[in-house]
C-alpha positions in Angstrom: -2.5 33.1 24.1 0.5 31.2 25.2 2.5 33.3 23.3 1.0 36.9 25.1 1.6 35.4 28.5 5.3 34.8 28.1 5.5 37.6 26.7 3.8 39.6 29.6 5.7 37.6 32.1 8.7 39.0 30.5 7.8 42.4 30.4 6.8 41.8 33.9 10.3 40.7 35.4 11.4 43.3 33.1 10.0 45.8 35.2 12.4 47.8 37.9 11.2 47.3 41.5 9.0 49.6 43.3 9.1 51.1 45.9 5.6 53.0 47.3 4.5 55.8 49.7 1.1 56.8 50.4 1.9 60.2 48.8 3.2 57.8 45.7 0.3 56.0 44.8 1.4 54.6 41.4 4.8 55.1 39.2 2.6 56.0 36.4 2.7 59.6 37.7 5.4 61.0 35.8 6.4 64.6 37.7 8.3 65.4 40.3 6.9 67.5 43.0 9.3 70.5 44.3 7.9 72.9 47.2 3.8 74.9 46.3 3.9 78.4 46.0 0.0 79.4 46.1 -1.0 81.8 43.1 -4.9 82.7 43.3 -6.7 79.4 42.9 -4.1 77.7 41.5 -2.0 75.4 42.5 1.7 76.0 40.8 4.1 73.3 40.7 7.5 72.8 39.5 8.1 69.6 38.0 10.8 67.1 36.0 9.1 65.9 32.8 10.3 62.3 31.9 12.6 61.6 29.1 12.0 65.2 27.6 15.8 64.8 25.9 14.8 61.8 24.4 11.3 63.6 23.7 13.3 66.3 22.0 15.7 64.2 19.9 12.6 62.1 18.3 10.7 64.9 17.3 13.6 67.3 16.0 12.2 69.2 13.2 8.8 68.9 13.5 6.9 72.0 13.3 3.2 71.7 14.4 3.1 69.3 17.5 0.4 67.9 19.5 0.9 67.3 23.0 -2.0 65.3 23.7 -1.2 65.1 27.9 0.3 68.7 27.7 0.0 68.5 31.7 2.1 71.2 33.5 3.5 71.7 30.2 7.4 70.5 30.5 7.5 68.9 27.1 5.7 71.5 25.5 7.8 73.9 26.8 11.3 72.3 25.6 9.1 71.5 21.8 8.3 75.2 21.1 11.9 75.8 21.9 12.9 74.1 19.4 10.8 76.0 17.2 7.9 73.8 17.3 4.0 75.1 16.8 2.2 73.0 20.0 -1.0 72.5 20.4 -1.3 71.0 24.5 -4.6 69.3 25.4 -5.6 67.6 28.8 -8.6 66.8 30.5 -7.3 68.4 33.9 -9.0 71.8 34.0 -6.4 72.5 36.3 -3.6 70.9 34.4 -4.9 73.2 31.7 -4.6 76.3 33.7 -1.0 75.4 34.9 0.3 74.9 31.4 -1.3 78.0 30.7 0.8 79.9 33.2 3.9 78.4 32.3 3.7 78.8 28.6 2.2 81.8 28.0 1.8 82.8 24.2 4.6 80.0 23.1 1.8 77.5 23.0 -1.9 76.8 22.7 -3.0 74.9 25.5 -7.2 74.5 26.5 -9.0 71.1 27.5 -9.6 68.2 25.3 -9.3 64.6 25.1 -6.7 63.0 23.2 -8.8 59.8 22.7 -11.4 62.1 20.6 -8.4 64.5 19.0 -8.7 62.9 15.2 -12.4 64.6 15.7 -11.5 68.0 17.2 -11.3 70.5 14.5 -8.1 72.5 16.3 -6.1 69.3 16.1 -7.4 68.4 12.1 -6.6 72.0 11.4 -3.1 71.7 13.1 -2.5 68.8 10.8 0.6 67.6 13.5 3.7 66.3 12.2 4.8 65.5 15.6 2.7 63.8 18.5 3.3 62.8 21.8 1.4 60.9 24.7 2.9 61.2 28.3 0.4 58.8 30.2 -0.5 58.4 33.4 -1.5 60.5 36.7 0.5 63.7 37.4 1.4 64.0 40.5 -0.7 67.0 41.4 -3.3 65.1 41.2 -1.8 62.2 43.3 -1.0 64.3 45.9 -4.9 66.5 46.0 -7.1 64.5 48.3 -9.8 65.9 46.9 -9.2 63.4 43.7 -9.2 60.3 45.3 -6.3 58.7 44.1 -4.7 57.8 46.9 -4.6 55.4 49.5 -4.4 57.9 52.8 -6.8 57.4 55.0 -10.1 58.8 54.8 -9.6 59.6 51.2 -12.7 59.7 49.1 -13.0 56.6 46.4 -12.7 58.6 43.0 -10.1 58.9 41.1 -11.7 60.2 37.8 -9.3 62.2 35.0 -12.2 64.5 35.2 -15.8 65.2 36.3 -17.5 62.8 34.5 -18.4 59.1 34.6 -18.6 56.5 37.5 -16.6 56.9 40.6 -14.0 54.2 42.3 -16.4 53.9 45.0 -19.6 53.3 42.4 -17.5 50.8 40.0 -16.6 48.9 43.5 -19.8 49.1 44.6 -21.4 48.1 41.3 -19.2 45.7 39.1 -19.7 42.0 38.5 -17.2 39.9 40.4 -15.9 38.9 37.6 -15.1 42.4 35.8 -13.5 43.4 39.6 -11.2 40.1 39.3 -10.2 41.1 35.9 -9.3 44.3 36.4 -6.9 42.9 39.4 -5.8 40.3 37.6 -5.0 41.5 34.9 -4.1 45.0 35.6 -2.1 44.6 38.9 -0.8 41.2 38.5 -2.6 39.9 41.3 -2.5 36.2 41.8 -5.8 36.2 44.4 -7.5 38.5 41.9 -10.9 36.0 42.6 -10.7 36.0 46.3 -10.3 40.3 46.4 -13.5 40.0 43.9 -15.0 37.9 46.5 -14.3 39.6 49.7 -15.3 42.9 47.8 -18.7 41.7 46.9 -19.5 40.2 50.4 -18.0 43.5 51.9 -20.8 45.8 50.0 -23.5 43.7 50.7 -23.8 44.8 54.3 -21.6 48.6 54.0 -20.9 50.3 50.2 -17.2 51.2 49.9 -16.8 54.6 50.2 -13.6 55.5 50.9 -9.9 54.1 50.8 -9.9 52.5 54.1 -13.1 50.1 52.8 -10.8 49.4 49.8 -7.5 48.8 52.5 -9.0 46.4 54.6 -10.9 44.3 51.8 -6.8 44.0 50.3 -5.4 43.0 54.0 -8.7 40.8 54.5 -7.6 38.5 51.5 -3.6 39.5 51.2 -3.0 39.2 54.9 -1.8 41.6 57.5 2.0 42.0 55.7 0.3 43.1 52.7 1.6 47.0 52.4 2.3 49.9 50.4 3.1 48.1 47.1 -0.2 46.0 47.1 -2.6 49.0 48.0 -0.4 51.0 45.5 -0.5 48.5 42.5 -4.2 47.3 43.6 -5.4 51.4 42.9 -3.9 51.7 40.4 -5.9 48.9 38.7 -9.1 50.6 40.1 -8.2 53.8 38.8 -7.5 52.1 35.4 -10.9 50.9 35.4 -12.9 53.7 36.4 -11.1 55.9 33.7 -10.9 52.8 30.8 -7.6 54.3 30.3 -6.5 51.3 28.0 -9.6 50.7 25.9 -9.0 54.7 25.3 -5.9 54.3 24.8 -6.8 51.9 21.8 -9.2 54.0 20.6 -7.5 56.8 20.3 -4.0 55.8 18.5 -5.4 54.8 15.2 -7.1 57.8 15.0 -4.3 60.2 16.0 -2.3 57.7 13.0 -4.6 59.2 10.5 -5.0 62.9 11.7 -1.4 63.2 11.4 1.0 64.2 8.4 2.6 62.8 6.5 5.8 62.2 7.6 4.9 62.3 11.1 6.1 61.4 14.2 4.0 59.6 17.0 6.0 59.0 20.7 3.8 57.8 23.3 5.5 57.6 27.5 4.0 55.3 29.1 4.5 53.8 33.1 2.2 50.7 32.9 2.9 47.7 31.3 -0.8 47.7 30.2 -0.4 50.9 28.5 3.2 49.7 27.0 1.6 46.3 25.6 -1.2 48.3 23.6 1.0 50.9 22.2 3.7 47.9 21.2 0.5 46.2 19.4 -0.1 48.8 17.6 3.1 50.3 16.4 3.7 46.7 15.7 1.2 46.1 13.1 1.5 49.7 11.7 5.3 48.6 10.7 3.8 45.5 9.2 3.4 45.2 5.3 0.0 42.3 6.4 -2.1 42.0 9.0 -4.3 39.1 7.7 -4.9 36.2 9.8 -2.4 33.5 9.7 -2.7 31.0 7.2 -5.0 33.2 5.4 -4.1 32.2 1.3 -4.5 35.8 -0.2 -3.8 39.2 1.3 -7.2 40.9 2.1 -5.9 44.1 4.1 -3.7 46.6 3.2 -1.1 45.4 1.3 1.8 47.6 3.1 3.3 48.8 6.3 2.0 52.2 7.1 5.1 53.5 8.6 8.5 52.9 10.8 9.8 51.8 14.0 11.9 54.4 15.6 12.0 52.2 18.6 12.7 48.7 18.4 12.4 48.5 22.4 11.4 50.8 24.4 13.5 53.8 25.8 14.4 53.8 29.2 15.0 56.7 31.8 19.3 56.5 31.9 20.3 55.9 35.6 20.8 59.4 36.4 17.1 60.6 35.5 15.6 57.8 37.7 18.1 59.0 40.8 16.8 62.6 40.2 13.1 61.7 39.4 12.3 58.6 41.0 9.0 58.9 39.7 10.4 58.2 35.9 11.5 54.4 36.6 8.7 52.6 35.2 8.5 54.5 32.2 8.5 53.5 28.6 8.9 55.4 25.2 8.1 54.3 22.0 8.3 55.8 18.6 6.8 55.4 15.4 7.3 57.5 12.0 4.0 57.4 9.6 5.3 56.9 5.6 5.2 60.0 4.1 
């Protein structure tokens, strides 16, 4: 335990400054918005997509890719390019229809999870021998106040991936004290983490929370009145972590996308939060490793061997220049692992 909090008080001084806008709720979003052009119902965007050289370079000469967060489909695009067969899933309905536009017949793109893609038969068929993850919130969906992922006010407490499951305002409203101060605590740093909880809790009693003001004044109530931007930013953020699990699917889902790919295969996985970085590190790490007993254990009981190879020793970094175009790509992180063939 000792050990993990150095080792996450690292990553955290690690981690470039901030800075945060209402219409930048979170550095997890990884696009860069230029001016909307309306086409029907749907809302077109151009956009940057982070690290796509370095996207590229890990997964030259794969030929059947799965682009698990295919998004508005920027790395799919510069992936069949290259000459690659991709397969883009998302949850967005209307990310989905976006990469749709922009892709045309040079890739496959329809909704999906990529927490359940070692169980979806297109992706077991595909057989990939090249993945990647680009995680986070786009922002499109940032920027729709319809979503509920920012921090304007009057915005409605969502801020689900999709259509399904508990709302902010619901897990607010209806999570333990304790589960609320973990999620701040450990998912936006917060040193008063119990004393949010608390003022939360005695907040609903008398008025549920219902939109982002409730959630604003309940931070100011316990950070005090020069809390700002960067605490209502990183303090959503931890909400909308909750709400959507994103880590515990995260975990879930990178085993299985391990095994449903080919031999040979190459797994990169983006990633803005150092939540999100720590699991995919874990789990890279003990893929490389030949044992994963518990210390001090006398004989080997797993499996005997490392399943694969580090590509990435530490994580990739946006250079300087990407971060001054896209300032939205600073907190991002790419790892790469390459499965034994």
């Amino acid at each position: 335990m000792r050990r993990e909090r150095q080792e996450r008080e690292k990553q955290r001084r690690e981690e470039p400054k901030r800075s945060f806008s209402p219409e930048l709720l979170t550095s997890s979003s990884h696009f860069s918005l230029e001016p909307l052009t309306s086409h029907s119902s749907l809302l077109t965007f151009a956009h940057t997509p982070v690290l796509v050289d370095e996207v590229v370079q890990f997964l030259a000469g794969c030929r059947r890719v799965l682009d698990g967060t295919v998004g508005a489909g920027g790395h799919a695009e510069r992936l069949a390019a290259a000459g690659a067969e991709v397969l883009g899933l998302d949850r967005d309905p209307a990310a989905v229809r976006s990469a749709r536009e922009r892709l045309g017949a040079r890739a496959r793109v329809r909704e999906g999870d990529f927490a359940a893609a070692s169980r979806d038969d297109d992706v077991v068929a595909l057989r990939p021998d090249g993945i990647l993850l680009d995680l986070g919130v786009s922002s499109p969906q940032l920027d729709d106040p319809a979503r509920g992922f920012s921090f304007r006010p009057g915005t409605a407490l969502d801020m689900r991936m999709d259509s399904a499951g508990r709302t902010a305002a619901e897990w607010l409203n209806g999570a333990a004290e304790p589960e609320l101060a973990g999620a701040f605590r450990a998912d936006a740093d917060e040193r008063r983490a119990r004393a949010l909880a608390r003022e939360i809790a005695r907040r609903r009693a008398t008025r549920p929370f219902s939109t982002s003001d409730d959630l604003v004044n309940a931070i100011r109530a316990v950070l005090g009145p020069r809390s700002g931007p960067d605490d209502f930013a990183r303090l959503f953020q931890a909400v909308r972590i909750a709400v959507n699990g994103e880590l515990e699917r995260l975990a879930r889902a990178l085993p299985g996308l391990l095994d449903v790919a080919a031999p040979g295969a190459v797994l990169a996985v983006i990633s803005y939060h150092s939540g999100e970085d720590r699991v995919v590190k874990m789990a890279m790490r003990d893929w490389a490793r030949a044992c994963v007993c518990p210390p001090g254990q006398p004989v080997c009981t797993c499996r005997g061997r490392p399943l694969g190879t580090l590509l990435t020793r530490h994580p990739v970094r946006p250079s300087a220049a990407e971060a001054e175009r896209n300032p939205r790509a600073r907190s991002a992180r790419l790892r790469a692992f390459r499965k034994d063939a």
